[in-house]
C-alpha positions in Angstrom: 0.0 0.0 0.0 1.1 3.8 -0.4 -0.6 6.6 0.6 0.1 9.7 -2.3 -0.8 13.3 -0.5 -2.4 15.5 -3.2 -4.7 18.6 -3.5 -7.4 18.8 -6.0 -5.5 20.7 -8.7 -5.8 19.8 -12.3 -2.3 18.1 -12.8 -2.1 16.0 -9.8 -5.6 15.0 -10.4 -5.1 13.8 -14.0 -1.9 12.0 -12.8 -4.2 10.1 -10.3 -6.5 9.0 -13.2 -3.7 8.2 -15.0 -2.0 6.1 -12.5 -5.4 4.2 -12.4 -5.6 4.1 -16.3 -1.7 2.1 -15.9 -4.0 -0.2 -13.6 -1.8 0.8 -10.1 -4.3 -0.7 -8.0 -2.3 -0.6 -4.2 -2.5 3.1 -3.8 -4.9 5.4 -1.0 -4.8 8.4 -2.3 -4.9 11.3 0.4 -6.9 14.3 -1.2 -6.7 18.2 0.3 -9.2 20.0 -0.5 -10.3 23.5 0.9 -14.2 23.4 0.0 -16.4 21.1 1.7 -19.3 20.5 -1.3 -20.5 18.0 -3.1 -19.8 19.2 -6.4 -16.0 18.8 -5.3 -16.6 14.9 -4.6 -18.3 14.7 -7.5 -15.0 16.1 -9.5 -12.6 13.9 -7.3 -14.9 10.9 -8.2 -15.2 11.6 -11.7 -11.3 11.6 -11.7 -10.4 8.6 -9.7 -13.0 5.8 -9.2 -10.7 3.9 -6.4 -10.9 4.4 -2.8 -9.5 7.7 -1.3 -9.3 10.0 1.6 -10.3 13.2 2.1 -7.7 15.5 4.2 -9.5 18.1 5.9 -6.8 20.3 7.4 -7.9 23.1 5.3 -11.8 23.0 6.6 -13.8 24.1 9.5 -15.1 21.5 12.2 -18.2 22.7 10.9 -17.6 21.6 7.5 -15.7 18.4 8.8 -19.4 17.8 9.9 -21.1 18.2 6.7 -18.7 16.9 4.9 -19.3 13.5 7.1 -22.7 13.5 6.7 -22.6 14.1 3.1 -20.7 11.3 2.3 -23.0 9.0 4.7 -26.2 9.9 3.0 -24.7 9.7 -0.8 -23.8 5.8 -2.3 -22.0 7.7 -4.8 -19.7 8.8 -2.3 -19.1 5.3 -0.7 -15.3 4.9 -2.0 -14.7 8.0 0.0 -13.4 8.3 3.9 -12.7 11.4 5.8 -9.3 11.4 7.4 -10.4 13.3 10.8 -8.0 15.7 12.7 -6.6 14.8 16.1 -8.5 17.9 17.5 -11.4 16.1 17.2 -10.4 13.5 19.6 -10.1 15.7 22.5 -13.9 16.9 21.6 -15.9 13.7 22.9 -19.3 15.3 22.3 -17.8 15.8 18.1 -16.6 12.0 18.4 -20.2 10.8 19.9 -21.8 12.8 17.4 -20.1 11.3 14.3 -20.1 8.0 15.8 -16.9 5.5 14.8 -14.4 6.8 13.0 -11.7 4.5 10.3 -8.9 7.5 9.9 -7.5 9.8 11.8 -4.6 12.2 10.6 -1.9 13.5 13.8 0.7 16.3 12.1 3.6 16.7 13.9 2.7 19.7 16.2 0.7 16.7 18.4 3.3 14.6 18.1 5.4 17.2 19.5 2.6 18.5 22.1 3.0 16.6 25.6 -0.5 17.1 26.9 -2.1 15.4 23.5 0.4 12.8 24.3 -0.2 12.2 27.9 -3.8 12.5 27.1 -3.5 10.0 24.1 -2.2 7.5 26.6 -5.0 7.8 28.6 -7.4 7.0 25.7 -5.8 5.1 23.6 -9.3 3.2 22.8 -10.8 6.2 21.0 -8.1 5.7 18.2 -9.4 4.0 15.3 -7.3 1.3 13.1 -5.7 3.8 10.6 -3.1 6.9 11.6 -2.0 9.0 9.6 1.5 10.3 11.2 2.1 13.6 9.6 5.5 15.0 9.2 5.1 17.1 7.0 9.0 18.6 5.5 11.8 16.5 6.4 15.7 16.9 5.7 18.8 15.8 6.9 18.9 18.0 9.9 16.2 16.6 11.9 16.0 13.2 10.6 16.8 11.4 13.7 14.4 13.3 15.3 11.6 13.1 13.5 12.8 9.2 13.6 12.5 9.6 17.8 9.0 11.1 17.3 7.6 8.8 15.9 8.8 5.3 17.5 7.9 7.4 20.6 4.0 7.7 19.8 4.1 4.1 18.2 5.4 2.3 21.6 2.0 4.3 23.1 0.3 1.1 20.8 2.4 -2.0 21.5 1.1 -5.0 21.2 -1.7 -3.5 19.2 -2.9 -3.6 15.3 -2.8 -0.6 13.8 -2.1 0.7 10.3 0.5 3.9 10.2 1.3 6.3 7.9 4.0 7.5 7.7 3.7 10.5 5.7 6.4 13.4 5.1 8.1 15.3 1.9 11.4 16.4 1.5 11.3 19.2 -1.6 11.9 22.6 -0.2 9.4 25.4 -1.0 12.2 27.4 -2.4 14.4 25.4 -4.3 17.9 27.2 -4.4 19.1 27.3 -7.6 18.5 29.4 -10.5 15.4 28.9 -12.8 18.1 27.7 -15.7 19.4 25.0 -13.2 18.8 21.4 -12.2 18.1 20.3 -9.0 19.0 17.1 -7.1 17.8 16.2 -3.1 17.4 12.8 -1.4 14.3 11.0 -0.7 14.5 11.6 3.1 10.8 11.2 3.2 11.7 7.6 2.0 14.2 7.1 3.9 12.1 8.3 7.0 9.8 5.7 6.1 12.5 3.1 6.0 14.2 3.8 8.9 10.5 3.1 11.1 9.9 0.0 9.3 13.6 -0.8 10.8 12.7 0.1 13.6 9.6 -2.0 14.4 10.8 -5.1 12.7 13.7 -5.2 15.8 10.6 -4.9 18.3 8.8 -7.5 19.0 6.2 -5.0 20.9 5.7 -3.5 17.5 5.3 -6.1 15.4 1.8 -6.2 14.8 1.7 -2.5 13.6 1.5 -2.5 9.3 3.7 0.5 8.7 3.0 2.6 5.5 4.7 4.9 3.2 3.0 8.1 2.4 4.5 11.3 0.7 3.3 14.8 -0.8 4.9 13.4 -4.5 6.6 15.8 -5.9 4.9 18.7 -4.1 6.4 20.3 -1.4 4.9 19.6 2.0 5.6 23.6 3.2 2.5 26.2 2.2 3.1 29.3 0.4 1.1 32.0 0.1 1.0 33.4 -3.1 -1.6 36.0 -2.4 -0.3 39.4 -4.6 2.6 37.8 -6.2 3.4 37.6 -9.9 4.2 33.9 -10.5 6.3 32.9 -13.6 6.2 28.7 -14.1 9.4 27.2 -14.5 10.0 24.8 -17.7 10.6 21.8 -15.5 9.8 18.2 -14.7 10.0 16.9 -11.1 11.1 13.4 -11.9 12.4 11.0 -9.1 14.5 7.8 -9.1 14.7 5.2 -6.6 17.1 7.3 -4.3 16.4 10.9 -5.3 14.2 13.7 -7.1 15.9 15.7 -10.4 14.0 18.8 -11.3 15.1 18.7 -14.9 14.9 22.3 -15.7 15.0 24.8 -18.6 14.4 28.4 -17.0 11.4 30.2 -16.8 8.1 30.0 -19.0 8.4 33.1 -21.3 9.9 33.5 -24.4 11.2 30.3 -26.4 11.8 27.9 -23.8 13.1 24.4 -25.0 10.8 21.5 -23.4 12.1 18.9 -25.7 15.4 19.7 -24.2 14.1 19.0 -20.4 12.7 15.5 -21.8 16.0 14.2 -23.5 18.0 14.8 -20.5 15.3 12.8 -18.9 14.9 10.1 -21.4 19.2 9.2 -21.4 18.6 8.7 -17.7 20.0 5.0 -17.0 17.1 4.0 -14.7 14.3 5.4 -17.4 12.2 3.0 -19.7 9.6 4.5 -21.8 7.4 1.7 -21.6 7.0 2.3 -17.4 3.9 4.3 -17.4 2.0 6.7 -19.3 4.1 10.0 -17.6 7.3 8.1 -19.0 6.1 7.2 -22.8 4.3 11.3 -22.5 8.0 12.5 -21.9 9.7 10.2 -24.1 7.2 11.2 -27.0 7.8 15.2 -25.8 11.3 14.7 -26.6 10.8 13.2 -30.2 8.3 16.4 -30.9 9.5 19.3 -33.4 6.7 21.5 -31.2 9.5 22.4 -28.4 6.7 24.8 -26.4 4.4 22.0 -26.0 2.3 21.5 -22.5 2.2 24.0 -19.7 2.8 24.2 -15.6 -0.5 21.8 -15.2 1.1 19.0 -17.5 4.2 18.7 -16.2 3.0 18.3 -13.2 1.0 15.4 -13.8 4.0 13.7 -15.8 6.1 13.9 -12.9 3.5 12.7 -10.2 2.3 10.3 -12.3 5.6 8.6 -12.9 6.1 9.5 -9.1 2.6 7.3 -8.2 3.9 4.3 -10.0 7.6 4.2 -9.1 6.2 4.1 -5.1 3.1 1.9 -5.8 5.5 -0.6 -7.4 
């Protein structure tokens, strides 16, 4: 199983359905979105007909609400669960009023917060059998840390079953290098992942926890607010290996950028085989064009996650 973090933007929504079209089946796909209506199911659903979750950090308890009951009164929305904040499980009269919950996302402020902690310990029965463990951006720096945090909170459920998440990114927001430039970083988020797997397998305690890997693809995990700034798109795709993620990149989208350039540098990668998935024939096809200007910001995107969604589902 893998868990893919995405928000309901065109690209990353067409590389779901395309993921699905290359018949990955052992994906749960974790959805933001920042309306709670049904026409936004409806457009999810339309996209993707697998199971998914719905990741409500961007949405008011009160929506969280409607959003619960909408699903429960729709059988067109039955592929669809709500992954719940861990707020709500300090609010018993929220939890009695939705009745049992499958999901339940904890971001790393609660994982760092002693009281939720303490009081988690304390309660332990109100957590359901799926946890999302939300790291959100991980480096280098803090990796052992992060590593600490979690085996922590996961020793609170020894001797249990539970299914874990353990979901994290490591692109930066900014990436620092020019717009011209290519861009390498490790998959820390993978190696995260890795490293907790490690861990439980030497603990016999833990051995009847099913951990998960989870990531934000090739989307950083750090907001920004774009609110009154021009944005150029850069001519790139965010393509990752086994070990790493390349931004192959030509500079900015104005002018007579070269896209067919990007995709050759991808395509003479040793690790790349056109006949992997549909992201992976798109680029190799891209490079063999005499249209160099072809596809925008919301393609590449998808190319990229696509390929992204595959490599980790495999």
């Amino acid at each position: 199983m893998y868990m893919p973090a995405l928000k309901n933007k065109q690209g990353e929504l067409r590389a779901l359905q395309q993921a699905e079209l290359d018949n990955i089946k052992n994906i749960l796909p974790l959805l933001q979105i920042n309306e709670a209506t049904e026409d936004v199911l409806a457009k999810i659903s339309s996209k993707y007909k697998g199971k998914f979750l719905i990741d409500t950090r961007e949405l008011e308890g009160s929506d969280i609400k409607y959003l619960h009951q909408l699903i429960s009164d729709n059988d067109a929305f039955d592929k669809i669960s709500i992954a719940f904040p861990a707020s709500l499980l300090e609010s018993e009269g929220v939890l009695s009023e939705l009745g049992s919950i499958d999901y339940i996302e904890i971001n790393k402020d609660y994982l760092e917060n002693p009281f939720f902690i303490s009081w988690l310990k304390l309660h332990t029965s109100l957590i359901p059998n799926n946890i999302i463990l939300d790291l959100g951006y991980v480096d280098n720096n803090y990796l052992q840390e992060d590593l600490e945090l979690i085996m922590s909170f996961l020793t609170i459920f020894k001797n249990t079953s539970k299914n874990v998440f353990i979901l994290s990114g490591s692109i930066p927001a900014i990436i620092p290098t020019k717009s011209t430039e290519n861009y390498e970083c490790p998959r820390f988020d993978y190696k995260l992942f890795k490293s907790t797997l490690d861990n439980c397998s030497q603990d016999s305690e833990l051995s009847n926890l099913e951990i998960i890997f989870g990531d934000y693809t090739t989307v950083s995990p750090i907001p920004i607010d774009y609110t009154d700034k021009k944005i150029v798109s850069n001519v790139q795709i965010k393509y990752t290996t086994s070990d790493k993620y390349i931004l192959v990149r030509n500079g900015q989208r104005k002018g007579n950028y070269n896209l067919s350039e990007v995709c050759e540098e991808i395509v003479n990668f040793s690790s790349f085989n056109k006949t992997h998935c549909w992201a992976d024939k798109y680029i190799a096809d891209l490079r063999d064009s005499t249209d160099i200007n072809r596809g925008n910001p919301s393609t590449w995107a998808s190319l990229g996650i696509e390929h992204h969604i595959v490599l980790c589902a495999e």
